[in-house]
N, C-alpha and C positions, 0 to 999 in steps of 0.2 A: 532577445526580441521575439516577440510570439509572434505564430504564422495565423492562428486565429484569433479575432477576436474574444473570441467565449467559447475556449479550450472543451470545457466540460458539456457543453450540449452536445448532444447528436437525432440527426435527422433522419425519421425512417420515413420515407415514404409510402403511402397505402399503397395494396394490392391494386385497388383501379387507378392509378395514375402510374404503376410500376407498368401493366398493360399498356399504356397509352407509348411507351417510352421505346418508340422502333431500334434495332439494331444499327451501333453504328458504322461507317464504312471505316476502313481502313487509312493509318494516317501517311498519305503517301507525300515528300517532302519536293520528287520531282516534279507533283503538280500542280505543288504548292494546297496541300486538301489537307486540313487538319484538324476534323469535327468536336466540337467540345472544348478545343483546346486553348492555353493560352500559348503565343508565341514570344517568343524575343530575338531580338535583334539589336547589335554595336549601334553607336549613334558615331559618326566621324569626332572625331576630334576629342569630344569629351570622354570617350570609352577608353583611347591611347592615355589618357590620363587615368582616369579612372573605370575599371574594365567591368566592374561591378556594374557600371549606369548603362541604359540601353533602351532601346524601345520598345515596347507592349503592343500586342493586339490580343484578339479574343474570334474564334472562328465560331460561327454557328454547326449547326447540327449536320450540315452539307458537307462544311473543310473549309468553306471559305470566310480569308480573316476578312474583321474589320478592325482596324485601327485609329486612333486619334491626330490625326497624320497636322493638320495647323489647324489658324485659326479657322472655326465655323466649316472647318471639315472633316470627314468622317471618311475614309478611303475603303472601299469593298473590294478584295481581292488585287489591293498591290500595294504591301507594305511598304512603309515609308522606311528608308538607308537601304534596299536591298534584303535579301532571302533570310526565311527563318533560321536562326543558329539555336538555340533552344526550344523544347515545350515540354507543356504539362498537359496531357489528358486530365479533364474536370470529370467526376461521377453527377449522371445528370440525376441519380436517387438521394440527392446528398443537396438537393436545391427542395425550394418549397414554392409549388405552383399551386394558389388557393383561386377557389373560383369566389368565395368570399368569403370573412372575417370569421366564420366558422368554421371554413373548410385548411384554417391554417396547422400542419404541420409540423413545424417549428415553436420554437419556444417563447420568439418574440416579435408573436402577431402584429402587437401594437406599432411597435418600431418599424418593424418589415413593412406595412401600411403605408408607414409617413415616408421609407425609403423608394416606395414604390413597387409595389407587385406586378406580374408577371402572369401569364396561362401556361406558357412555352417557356423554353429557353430561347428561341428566336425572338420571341416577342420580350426579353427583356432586354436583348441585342438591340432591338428595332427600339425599342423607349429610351434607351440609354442613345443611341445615336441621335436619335429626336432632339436630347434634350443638348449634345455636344456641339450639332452644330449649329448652334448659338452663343457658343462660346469661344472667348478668345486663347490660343497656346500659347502659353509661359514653360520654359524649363522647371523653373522653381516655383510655379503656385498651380499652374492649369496644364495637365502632360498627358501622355498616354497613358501611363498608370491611374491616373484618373480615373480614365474611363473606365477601363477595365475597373477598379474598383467600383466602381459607380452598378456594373453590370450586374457587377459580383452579391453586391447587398439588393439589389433589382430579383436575386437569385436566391439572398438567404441563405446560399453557400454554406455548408456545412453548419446551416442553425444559425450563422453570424451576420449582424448588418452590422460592424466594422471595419471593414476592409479598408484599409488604405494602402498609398505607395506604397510605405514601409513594410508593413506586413503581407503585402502583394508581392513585393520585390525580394523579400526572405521565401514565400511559397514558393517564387522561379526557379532562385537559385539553389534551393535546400530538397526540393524535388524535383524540379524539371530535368530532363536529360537532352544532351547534346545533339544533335540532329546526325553528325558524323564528325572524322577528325579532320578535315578541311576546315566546320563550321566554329571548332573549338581555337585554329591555329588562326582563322582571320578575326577573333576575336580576340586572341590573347598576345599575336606577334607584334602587331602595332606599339603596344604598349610597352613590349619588350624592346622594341628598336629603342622607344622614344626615351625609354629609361637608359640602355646603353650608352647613346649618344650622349645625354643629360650629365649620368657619370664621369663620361669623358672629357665634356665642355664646361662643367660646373663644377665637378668632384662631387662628393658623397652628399653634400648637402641640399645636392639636386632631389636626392632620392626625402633629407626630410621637407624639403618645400613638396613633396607632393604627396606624401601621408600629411600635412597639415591640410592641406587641399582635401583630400579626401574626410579629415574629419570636419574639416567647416563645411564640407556640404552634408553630410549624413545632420549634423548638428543642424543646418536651418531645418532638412526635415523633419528632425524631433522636434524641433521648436514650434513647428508650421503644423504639424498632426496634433501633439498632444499637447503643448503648451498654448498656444494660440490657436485656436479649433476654427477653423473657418478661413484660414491663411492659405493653405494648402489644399487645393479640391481633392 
């Protein structure tokens, strides 16, 4: 699974827009302030099954998230299940802010265009919220990985307007790091109980009923990203 779309670009941003780019504050987790960052968070139930799934948001330049929390709503600073357990610091030199069709950076002006450009990284926070909530939350077609994807190509992230879940959800987990080990233990004991118990009450075949589980859903979202394009926001 790739983490980007278009591996081989890279994005240097000009010396006046590296100026424009202030320092940012520090990612402090008790006050929930996480600038730049993407967060994650267990979702109840579906994570004790599968610890992989979880929830997304994306914080602006300040720390504070926003996330795709339901339907036609956008939540600012209170993520939806409860406290960040993972993130990832985004390099905002690694996005591409054109003031217009000249001024693009990136490699794929054209597409970045129709994805939707950006001045800021807040303001491609603020267009990507715009456009969510108007739209309805599905687990499997319209989710918080969405958005964030959605942000993300708004951003041209590292040269790429294809972010999706999948390859959003591979960046979390292949770099983002743990918040501490309380955030790692309520993310991963649940599933531990739930598989214990399972063992016990089922026997081993509990354990394959739920690796088939986990591959029918990774499977609708290859099917929903690359095979069926438009299936899957």
């Amino acid at each position: 699974m790739e983490l980007e779309a278009t591996p081989d670009d890279e994005v240097f941003s000009s010396n006046d827009e590296m100026e424009e780019l202030w320092p940012l504050g520090e990612v402090d987790p008790k006050r929930a302030r996480f600038p730049c960052c993407i967060v994650w968070t267990p979702l109840p139930v579906v994570s004790w099954l599968a610890p992989y799934i979880g929830h997304v948001g994306i914080a602006r330049e300040d720390g504070t998230v926003l996330d795709f929390a339901g339907s036609n709503l956008v939540s600012v600073d209170d993520l939806a299940y409860g406290s960040a357990a993972r993130c990832l610091q985004l390099d905002r030199n690694k996005c591409c802010f054109p003031a217009n069709l000249a001024s693009h950076v990136c490699a794929r002006s054209h597409e970045h265009s129709e994805a939707g450009t950006a001045m800021s990284w807040d303001d491609a926070l603020r267009s990507g919220a715009r456009r969510f909530e108007h739209k309805c939350y599905n687990l499997f077609t319209c989710n918080s990985h969405s958005f964030v994807a959605d942000c993300l190509n708004r951003l041209a992230y590292g040269g790429s307007v294809g972010w999706n879940v999948l390859n959003l959800a591979a960046l979390v987990w292949l770099r983002g790091r743990w918040l501490d080990r309380a955030a790692a233990a309520r993310s991963f004991l649940p599933f531990a109980a739930v598989s214990c118990v399972g063992v016990l009450m089922a026997g081993w075949s509990f354990l394959l009923g739920m690796a088939a589980f986990s591959l029918l859903l990774i499977g609708w979202f290859v099917l929903g990203v690359y095979c069926l394009k438009g299936l899957v926001g």
